[in-house]
C-alpha positions as CSV (number, residue, x, y, z in Angstrom):
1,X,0.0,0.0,0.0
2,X,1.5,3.8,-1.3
3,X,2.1,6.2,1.5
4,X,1.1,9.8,0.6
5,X,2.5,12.7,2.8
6,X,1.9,16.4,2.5
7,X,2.8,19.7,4.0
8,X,-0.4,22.2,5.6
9,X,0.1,25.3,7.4
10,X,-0.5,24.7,10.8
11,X,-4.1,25.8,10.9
12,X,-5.6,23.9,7.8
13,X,-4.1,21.0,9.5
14,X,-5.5,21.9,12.5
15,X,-9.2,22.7,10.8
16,X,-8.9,19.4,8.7
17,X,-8.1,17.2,11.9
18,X,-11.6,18.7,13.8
19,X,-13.9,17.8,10.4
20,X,-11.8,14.1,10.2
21,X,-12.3,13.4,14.0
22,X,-16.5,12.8,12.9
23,X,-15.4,11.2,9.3
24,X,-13.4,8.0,11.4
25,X,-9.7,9.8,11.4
26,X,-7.5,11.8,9.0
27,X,-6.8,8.6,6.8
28,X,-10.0,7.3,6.5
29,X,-11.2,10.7,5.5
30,X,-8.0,11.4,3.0
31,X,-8.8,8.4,1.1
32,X,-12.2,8.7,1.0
33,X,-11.3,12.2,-0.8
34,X,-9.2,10.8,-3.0
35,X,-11.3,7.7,-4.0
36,X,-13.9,10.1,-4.4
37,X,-11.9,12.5,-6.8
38,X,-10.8,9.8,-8.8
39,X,-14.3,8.8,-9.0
40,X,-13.9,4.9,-7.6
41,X,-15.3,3.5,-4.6
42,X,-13.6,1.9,-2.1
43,X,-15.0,-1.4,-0.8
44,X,-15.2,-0.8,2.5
45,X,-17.0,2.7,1.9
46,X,-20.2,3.4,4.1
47,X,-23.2,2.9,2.3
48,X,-25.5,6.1,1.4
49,X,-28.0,6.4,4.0
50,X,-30.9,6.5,1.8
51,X,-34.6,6.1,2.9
52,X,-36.4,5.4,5.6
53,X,-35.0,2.8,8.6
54,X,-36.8,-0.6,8.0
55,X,-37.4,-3.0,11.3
56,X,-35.7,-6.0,11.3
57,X,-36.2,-8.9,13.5
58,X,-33.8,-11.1,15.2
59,X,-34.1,-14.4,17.2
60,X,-31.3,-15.4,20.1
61,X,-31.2,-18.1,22.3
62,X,-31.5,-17.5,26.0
63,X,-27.7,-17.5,26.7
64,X,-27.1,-15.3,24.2
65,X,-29.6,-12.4,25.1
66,X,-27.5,-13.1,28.7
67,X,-24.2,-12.4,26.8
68,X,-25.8,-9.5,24.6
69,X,-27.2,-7.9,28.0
70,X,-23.9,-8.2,29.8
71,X,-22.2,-6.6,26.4
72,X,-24.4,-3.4,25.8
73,X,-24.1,-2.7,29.8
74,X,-20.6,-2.6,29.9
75,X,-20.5,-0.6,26.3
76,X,-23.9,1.8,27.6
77,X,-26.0,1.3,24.7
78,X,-29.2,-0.1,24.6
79,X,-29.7,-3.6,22.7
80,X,-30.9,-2.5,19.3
81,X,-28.5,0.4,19.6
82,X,-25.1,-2.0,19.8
83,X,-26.8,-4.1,17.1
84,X,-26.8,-2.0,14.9
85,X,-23.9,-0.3,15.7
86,X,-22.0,-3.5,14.9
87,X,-24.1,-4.1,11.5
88,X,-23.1,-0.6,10.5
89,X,-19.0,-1.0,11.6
90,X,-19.3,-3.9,9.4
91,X,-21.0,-2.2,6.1
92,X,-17.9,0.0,6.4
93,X,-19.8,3.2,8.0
94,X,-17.8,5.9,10.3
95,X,-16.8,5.2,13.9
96,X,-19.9,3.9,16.3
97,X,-19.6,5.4,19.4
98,X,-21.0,4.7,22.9
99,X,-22.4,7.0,25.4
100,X,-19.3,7.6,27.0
101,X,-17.0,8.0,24.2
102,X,-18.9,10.7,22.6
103,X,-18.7,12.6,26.0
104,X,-15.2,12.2,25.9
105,X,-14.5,13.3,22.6
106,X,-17.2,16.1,23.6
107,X,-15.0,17.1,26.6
108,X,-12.0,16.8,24.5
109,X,-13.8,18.6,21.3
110,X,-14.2,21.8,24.2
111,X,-11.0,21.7,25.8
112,X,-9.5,22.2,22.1
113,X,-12.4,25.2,21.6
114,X,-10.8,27.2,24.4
115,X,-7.2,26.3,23.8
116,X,-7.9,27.6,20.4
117,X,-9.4,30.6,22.1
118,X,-6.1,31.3,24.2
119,X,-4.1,31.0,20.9
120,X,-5.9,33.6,19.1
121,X,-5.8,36.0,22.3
122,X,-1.7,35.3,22.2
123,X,-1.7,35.6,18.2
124,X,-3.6,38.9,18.7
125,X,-1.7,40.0,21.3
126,X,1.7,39.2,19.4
127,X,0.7,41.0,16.3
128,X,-0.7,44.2,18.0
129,X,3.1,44.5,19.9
130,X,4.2,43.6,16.6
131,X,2.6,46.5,14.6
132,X,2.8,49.1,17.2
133,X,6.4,48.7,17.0
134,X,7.0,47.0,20.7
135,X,8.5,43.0,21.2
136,X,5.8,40.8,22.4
137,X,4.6,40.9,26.2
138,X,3.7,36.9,25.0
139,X,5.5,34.7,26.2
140,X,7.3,31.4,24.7
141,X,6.4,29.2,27.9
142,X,2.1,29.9,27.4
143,X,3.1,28.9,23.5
144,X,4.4,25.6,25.0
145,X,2.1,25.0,27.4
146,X,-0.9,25.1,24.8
147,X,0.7,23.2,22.7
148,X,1.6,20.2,24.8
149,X,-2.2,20.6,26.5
150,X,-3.2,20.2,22.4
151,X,-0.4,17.3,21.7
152,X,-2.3,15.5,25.2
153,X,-6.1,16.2,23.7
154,X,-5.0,15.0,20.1
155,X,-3.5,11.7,21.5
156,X,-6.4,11.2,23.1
157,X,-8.8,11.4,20.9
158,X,-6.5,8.8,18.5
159,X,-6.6,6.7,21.6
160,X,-10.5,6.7,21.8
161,X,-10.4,6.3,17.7
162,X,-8.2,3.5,18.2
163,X,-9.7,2.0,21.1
164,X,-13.2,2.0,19.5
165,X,-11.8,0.3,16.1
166,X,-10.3,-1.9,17.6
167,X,-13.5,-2.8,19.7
168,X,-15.7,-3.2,16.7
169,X,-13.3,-5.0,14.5
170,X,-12.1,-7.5,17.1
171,X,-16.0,-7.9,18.7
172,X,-14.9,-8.1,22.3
């Protein structure tokens, strides 16, 4: 498999990883793009949701409705919700996500918010010494400091990504 690499200023990077942390991660986004662009579909892509959802009806033994019940409590979804959660994963569609994960890419998603605040106040602040002719009151260390707090957040949420792949590909 070919390894494409690029260069971005910091901030498209930045915007493009926010949009690819709800499209399944920066790969799985990229080649989507591409396949698209070249007009050819991957095999694994996520089918169109088209129409309306149809009921379908499934029979399990009794010791399996124990082991499905013991699953979707320790995952906090509901029944039908892990069901098809795990039909989806398997027709190639996005990350499925459980209660929790999406409050922790939530909290993560708002930490980033105001560090992206803070780095705008700094920018701002850097570029009004700048024009008015002074050095910077900004210093280095804050620069640091958000960016390790964003290096943390960002290897988090490839943890959770990672974490949550793995869980539907490997059906623990």
């Amino acid at each position: 498999m070919a390894l494409i690499s690029l260069r971005l200023d910091d901030d498209v990077a930045a915007r493009f990883a926010a949009l690819a942390v709800t499209e399944g991660g920066k790969s799985a986004l990229l080649r989507r793009l591409i396949t698209d662009a070249l007009d050819v579909r991957s095999p694994c892509s996520a089918p169109l949701q088209i129409g309306r959802p149809e009921k379908v009806t499934l029979r399990f033994r009794e010791s399996e409705m124990r082991q499905l019940a013991e699953i979707v409590q320790r995952r906090g979804m509901t029944r039908t919700g892990w069901i098809v959660a795990l039909v989806r994963a398997r027709l190639g569609s996005p990350v499925q996500t459980c209660p929790d994960e999406r409050e922790s890419l939530r909290a993560i998603v708002r930490e980033l918010n105001r560090i992206g605040a803070n780095i705008n106040q700094i920018a701002r602040a850097a570029n009004a010494g700048v024009q008015q002719g002074r050095e910077s009151e900004v210093g280095l260390s804050e620069i640091r400091e958000a960016k390790a707090v964003v290096e943390s957040a960002l290897t988090e949420l490839r943890r959770i990504f990672e974490d949550n792949a793995e869980y539907w590909r490997a059906g623990r």
